[in-house]
TORKOL-4160 file (C-alpha; in steps of 0.2 Angstrom, whole numbers, padded with zeros to 4 digits, m for minus):
292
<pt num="1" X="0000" Y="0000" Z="0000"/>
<pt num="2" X="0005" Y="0016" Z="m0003"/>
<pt num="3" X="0012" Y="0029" Z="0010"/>
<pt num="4" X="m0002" Y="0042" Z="0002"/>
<pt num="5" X="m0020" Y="0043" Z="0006"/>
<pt num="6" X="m0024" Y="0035" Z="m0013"/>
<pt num="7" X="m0022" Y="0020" Z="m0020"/>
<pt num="8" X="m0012" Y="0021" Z="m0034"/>
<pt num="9" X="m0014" Y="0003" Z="m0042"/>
<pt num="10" X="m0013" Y="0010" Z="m0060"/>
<pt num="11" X="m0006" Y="0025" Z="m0065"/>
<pt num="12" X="m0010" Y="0031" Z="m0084"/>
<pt num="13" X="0003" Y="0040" Z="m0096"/>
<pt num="14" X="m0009" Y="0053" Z="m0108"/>
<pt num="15" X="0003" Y="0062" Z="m0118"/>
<pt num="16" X="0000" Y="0084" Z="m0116"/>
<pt num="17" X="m0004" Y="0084" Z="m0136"/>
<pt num="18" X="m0019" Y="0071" Z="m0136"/>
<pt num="19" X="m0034" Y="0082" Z="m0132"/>
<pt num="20" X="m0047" Y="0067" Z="m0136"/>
<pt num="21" X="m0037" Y="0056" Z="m0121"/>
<pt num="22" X="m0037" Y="0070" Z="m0110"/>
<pt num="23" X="m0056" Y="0074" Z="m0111"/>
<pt num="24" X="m0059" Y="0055" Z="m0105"/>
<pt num="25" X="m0047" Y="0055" Z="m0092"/>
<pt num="26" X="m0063" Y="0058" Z="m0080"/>
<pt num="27" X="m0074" Y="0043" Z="m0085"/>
<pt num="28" X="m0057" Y="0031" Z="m0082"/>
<pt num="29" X="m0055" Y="0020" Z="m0067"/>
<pt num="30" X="m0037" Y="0023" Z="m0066"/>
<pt num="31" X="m0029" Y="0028" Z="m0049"/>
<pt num="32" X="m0019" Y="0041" Z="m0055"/>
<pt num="33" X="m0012" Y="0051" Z="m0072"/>
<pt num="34" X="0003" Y="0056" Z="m0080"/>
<pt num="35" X="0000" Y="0072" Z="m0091"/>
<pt num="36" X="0014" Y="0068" Z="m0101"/>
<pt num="37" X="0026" Y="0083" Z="m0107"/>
<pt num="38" X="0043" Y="0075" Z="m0108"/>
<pt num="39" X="0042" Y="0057" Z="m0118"/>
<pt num="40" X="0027" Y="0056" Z="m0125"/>
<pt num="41" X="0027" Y="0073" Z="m0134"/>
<pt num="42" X="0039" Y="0080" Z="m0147"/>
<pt num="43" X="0048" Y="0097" Z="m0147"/>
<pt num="44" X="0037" Y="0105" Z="m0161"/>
<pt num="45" X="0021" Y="0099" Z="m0148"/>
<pt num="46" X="0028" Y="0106" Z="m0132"/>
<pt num="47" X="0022" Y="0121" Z="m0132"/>
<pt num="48" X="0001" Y="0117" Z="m0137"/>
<pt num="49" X="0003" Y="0103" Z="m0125"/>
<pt num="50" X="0007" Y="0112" Z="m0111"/>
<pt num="51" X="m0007" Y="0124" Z="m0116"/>
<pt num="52" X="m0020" Y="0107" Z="m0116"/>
<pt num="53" X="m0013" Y="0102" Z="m0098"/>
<pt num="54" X="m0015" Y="0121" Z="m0092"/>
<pt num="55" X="m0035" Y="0120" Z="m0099"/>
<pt num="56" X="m0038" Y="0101" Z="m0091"/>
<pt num="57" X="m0030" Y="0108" Z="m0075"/>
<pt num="58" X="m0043" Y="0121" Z="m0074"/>
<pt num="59" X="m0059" Y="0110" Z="m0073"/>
<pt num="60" X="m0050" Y="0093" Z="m0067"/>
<pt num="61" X="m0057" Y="0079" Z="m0059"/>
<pt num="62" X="m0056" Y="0078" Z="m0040"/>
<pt num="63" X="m0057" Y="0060" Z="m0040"/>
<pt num="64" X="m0042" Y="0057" Z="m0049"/>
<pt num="65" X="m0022" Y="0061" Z="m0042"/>
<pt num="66" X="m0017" Y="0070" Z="m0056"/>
<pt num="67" X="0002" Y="0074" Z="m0059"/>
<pt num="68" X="0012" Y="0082" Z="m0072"/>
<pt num="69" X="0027" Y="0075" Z="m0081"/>
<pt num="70" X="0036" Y="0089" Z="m0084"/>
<pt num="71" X="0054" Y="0093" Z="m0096"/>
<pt num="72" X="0070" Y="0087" Z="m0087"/>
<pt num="73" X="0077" Y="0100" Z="m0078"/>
<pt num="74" X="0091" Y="0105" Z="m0091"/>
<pt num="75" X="0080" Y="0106" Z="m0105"/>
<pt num="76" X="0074" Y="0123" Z="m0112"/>
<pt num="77" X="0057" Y="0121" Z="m0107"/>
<pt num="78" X="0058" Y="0114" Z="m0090"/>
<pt num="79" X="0054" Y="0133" Z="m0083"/>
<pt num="80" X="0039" Y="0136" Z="m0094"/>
<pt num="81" X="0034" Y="0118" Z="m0090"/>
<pt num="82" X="0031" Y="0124" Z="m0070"/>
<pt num="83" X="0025" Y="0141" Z="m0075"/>
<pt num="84" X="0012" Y="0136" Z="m0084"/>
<pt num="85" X="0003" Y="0127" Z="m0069"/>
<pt num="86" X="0005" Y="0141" Z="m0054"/>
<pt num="87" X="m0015" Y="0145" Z="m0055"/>
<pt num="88" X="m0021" Y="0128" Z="m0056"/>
<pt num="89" X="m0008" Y="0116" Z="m0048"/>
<pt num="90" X="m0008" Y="0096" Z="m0052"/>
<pt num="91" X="m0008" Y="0088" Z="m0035"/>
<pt num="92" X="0011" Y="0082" Z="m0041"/>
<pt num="93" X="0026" Y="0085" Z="m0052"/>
<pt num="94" X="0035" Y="0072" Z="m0058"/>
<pt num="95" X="0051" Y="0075" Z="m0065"/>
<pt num="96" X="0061" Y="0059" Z="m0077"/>
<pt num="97" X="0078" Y="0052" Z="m0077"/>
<pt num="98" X="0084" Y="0057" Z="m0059"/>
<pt num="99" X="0098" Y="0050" Z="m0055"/>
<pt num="100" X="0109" Y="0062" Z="m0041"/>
<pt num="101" X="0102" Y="0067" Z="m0025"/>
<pt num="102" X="0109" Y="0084" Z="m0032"/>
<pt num="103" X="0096" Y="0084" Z="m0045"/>
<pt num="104" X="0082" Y="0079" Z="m0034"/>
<pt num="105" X="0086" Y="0094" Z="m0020"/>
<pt num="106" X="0087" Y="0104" Z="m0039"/>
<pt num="107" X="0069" Y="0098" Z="m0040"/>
<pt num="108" X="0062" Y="0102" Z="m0024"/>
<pt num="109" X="0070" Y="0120" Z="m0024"/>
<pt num="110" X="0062" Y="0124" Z="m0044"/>
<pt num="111" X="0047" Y="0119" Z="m0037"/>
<pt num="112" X="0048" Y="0131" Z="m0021"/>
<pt num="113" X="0054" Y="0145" Z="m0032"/>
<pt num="114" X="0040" Y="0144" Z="m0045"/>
<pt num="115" X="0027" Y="0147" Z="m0032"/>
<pt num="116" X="0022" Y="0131" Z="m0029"/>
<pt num="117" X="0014" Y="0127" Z="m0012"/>
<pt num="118" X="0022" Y="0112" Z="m0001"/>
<pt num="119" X="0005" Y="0101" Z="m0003"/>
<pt num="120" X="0013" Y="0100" Z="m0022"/>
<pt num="121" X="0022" Y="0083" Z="m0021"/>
<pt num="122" X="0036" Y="0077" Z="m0031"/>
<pt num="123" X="0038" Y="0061" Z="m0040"/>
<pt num="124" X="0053" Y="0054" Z="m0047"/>
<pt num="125" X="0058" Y="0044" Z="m0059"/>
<pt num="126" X="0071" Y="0031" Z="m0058"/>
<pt num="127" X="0077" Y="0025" Z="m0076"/>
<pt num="128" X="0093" Y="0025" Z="m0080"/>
<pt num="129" X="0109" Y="0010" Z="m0073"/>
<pt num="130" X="0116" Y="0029" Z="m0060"/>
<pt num="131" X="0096" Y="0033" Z="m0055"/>
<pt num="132" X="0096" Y="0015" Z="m0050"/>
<pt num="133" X="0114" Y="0013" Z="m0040"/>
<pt num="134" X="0109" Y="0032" Z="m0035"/>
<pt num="135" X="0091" Y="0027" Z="m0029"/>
<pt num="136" X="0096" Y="0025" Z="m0011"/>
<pt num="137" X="0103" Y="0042" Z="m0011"/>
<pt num="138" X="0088" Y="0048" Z="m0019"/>
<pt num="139" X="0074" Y="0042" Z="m0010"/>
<pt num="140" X="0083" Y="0050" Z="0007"/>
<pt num="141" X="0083" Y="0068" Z="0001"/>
<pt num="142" X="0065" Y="0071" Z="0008"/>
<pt num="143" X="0055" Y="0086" Z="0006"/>
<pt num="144" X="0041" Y="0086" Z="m0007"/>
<pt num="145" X="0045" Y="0067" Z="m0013"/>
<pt num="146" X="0031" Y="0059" Z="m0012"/>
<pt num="147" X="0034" Y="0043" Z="m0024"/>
<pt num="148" X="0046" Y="0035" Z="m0035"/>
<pt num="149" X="0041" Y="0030" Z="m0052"/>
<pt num="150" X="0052" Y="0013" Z="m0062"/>
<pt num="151" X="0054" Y="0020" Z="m0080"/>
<pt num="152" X="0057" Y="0003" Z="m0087"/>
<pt num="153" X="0057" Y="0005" Z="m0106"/>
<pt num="154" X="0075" Y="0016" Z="m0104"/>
<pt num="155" X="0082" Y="0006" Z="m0092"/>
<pt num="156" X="0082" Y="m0010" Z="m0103"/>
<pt num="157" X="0088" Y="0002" Z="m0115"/>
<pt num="158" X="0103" Y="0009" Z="m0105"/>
<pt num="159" X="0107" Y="m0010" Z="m0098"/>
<pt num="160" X="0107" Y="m0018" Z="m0117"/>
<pt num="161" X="0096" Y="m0027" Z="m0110"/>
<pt num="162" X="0081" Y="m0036" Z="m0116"/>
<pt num="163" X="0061" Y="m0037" Z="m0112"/>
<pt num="164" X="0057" Y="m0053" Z="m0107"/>
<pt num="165" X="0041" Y="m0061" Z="m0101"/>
<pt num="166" X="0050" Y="m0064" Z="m0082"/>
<pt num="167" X="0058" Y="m0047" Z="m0082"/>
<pt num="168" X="0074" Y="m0057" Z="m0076"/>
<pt num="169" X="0087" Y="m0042" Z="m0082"/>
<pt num="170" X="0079" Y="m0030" Z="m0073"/>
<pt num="171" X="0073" Y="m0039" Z="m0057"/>
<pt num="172" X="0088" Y="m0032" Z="m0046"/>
<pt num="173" X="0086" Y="m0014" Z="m0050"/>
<pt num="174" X="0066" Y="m0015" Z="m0048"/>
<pt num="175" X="0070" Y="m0025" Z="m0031"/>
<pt num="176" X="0080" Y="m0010" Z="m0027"/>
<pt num="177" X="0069" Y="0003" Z="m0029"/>
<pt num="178" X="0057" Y="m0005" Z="m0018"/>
<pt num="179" X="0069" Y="m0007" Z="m0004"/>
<pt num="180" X="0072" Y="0010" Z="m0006"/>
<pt num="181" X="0055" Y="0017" Z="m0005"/>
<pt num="182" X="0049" Y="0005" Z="0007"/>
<pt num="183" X="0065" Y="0013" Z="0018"/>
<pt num="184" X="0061" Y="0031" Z="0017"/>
<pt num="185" X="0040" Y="0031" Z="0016"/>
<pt num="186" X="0039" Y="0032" Z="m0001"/>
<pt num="187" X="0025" Y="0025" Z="m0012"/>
<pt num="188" X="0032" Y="0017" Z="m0028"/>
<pt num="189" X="0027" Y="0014" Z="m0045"/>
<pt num="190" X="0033" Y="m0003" Z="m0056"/>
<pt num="191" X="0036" Y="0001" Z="m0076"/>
<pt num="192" X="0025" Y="0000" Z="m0090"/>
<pt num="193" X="0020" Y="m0015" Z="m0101"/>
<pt num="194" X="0024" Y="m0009" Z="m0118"/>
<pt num="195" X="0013" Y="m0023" Z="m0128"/>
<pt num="196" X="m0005" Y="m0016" Z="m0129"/>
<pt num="197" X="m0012" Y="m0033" Z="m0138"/>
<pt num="198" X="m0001" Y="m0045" Z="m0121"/>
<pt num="199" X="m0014" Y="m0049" Z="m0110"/>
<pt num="200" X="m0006" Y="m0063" Z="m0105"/>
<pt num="201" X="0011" Y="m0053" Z="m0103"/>
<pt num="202" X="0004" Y="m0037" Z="m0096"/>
<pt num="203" X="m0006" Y="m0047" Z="m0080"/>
<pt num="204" X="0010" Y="m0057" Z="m0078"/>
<pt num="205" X="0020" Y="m0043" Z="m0076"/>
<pt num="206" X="0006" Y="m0035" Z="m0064"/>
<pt num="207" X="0005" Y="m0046" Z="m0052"/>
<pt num="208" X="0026" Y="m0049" Z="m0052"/>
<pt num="209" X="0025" Y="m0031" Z="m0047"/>
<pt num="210" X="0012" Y="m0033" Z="m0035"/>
<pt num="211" X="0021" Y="m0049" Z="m0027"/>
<pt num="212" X="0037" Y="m0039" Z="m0028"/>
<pt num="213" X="0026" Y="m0024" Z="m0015"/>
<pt num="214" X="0025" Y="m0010" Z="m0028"/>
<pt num="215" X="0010" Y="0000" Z="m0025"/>
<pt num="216" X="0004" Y="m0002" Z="m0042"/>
<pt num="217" X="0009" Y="0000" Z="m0062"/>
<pt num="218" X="0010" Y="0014" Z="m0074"/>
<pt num="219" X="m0001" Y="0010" Z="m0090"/>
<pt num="220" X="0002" Y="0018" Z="m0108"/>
<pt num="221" X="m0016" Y="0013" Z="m0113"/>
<pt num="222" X="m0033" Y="0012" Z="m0105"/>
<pt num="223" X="m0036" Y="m0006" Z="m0110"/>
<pt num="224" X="m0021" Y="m0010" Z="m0097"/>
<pt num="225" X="m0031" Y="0000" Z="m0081"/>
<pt num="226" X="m0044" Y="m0017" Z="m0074"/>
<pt num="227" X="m0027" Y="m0028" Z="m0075"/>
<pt num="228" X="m0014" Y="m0016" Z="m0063"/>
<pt num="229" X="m0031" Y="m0013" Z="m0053"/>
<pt num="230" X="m0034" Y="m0031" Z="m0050"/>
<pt num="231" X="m0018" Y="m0036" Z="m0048"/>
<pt num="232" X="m0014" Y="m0022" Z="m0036"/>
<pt num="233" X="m0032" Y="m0024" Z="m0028"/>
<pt num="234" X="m0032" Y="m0035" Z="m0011"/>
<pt num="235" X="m0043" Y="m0051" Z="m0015"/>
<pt num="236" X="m0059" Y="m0054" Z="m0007"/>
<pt num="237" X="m0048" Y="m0070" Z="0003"/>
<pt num="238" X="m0032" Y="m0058" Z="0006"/>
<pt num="239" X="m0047" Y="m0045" Z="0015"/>
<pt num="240" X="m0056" Y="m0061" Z="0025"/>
<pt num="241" X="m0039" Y="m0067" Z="0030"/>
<pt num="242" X="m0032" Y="m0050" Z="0037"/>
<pt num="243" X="m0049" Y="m0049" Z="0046"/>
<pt num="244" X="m0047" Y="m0066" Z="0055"/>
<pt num="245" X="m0030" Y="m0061" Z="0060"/>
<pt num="246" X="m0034" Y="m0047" Z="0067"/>
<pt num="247" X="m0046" Y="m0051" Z="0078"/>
<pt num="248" X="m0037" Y="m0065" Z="0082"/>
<pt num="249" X="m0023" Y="m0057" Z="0088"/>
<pt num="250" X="m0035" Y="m0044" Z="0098"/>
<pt num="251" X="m0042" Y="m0056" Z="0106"/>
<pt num="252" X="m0026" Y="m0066" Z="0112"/>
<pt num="253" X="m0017" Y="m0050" Z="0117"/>
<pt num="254" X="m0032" Y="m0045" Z="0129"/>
<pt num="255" X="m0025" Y="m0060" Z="0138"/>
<pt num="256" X="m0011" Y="m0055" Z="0140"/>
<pt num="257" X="m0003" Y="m0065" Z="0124"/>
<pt num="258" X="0011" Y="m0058" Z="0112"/>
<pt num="259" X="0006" Y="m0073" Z="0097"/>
<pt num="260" X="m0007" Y="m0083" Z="0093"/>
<pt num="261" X="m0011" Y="m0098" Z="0082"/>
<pt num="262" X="m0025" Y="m0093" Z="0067"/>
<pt num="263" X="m0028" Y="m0112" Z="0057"/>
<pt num="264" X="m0013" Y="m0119" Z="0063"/>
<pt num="265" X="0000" Y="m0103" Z="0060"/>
<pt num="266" X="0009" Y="m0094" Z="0070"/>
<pt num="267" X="0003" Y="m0074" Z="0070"/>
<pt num="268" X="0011" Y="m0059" Z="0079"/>
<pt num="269" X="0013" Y="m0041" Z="0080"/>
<pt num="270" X="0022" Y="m0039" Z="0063"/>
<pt num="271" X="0006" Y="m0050" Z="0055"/>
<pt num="272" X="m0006" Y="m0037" Z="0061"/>
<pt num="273" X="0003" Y="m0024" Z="0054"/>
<pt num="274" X="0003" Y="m0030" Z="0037"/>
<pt num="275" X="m0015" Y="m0036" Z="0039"/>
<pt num="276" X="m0019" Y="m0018" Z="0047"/>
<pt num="277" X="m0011" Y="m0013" Z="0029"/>
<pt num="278" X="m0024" Y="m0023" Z="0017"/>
<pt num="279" X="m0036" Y="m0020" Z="0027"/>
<pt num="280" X="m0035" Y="m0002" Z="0026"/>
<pt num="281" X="m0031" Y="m0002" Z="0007"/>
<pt num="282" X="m0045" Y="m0013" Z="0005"/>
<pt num="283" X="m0057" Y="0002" Z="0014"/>
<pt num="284" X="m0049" Y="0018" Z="0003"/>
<pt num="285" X="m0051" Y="0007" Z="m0014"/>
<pt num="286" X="m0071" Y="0005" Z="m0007"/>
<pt num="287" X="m0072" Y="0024" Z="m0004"/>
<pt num="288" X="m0065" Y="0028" Z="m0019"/>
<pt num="289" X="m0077" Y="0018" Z="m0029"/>
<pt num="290" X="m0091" Y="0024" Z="m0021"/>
<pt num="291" X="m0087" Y="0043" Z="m0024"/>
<pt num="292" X="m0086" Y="0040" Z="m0044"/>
């Protein structure tokens, strides 16, 4: 479960030019969105993108965590890019390729300097071989970081790596970045599945991610939302489970007892935690349903 108040089992990608995806990012049951200036849009489109987000941003959804991709912070439109969202903030900024603790304090200060309030967040995104070694370093800086975001599709890139069905050349540095958010409170994001017509592949990769403790997946396309939500979704036996547990446990320490037995295994204090956690996902995925 994420460290934030939101579930963020799928996280969509909606490139700043494509006014038609934009206009339907409100009748989509993704978690959370990328408006996408960097990546997904080319230097001719920068500057009508930006507009587009600006517009969006003005009459947004309040059931959806929007955040903003924005330029890297040495490009030439990286300033415009922040500028352009003072009077209608998204609720985050992400920023791609970090990879220094130097670039992410650079973040936090642009931000502070463009006027942005503090309940602006920052994400990161981790996606090169030095954001990976870095990412230790990275995710300690504190401040507005909020989450860290696996950009996958560069990585393999950068590694000479390939895409495989089991993600083996990549499983280290994805490993990584979960120990290190899961070290400094952060919520974390697993890369994107780039084969829009691999249902088998894309719930695969879900539920490797979701095994691994990501929070959830980002998404290129709306068809890949219901997989990351299931996967990332706690089952209806994980939810009757944690519920046995804990009143188990409630129970047992009312007498007194640190552990307790629940259909022949052993439960204690650090099984109540985790069940506390699915639990409570469980309850803001309920919520969040009911207020669409």
């Amino acid at each position: 479960m994420a460290t934030t108040k939101y579930p963020l089992r799928s996280v969509l990608y909606v490139p700043g030019n494509n006014t038609r995806a934009l206009n339907k990012v409100s009748s989509l049951a993704a978690d959370a969105f990328i408006l996408d200036l960097e990546d997904g849009v080319g230097p001719a489109g920068k500057s009508e993108a930006r507009d587009n987000i600006k517009n969006f941003l003005k009459s947004r959804p309040q059931a959806n965590y929007i955040t903003v991709r924005v330029n890297a912070l040495e490009s030439e439109w990286v300033t415009d890019d922040l500028d352009a969202f003072l009077e209608n903030p998204p609720d985050a900024i992400v920023f791609p390729k970090f990879e220094s603790v130097e670039e992410v304090k650079a973040a936090n200060n642009l931000l502070t300097k463009a006027g942005y309030g503090q309940d602006t967040r920052l994400w990161g995104m981790i996606e090169t071989p030095p954001g990976v070694l870095n990412s230790g370093l990275i995710g300690a800086v504190g401040g507005r970081l909020e989450c860290l975001v696996v950009g996958t599709s560069d990585l393999v890139k950068d590694l000479h790596a390939k895409h495989t069905m089991t993600r083996e050349p990549i499983l280290f540095s994805l490993s990584l970045v979960v120990l290190v958010a899961r070290a400094n409170g952060l919520a974390v994001i697993d890369g994107v599945h780039l084969d829009i017509n691999d249902e088998r592949g894309l719930k695969l990769s879900c539920h490797q991610g979701a095994d691994m403790g990501f929070d959830g997946k980002t998404v290129i396309h709306p068809s890949q939302i219901a997989a990351a939500n299931e996967a990332f979704s706690p089952s209806l036996k994980d939810i009757a489970e944690a519920e046995k547990i804990t009143a188990a446990f409630e129970a047992a320490t009312k007498d007194g007892k640190g552990v307790v037995l629940v259909d022949g295994k052993l439960v204690e204090a650090l099984h109540i935690e985790n069940a506390k956690r699915i639990l409570a996902l469980a309850e803001i995925i309920k919520d969040k349903i009911e207020s669409q």
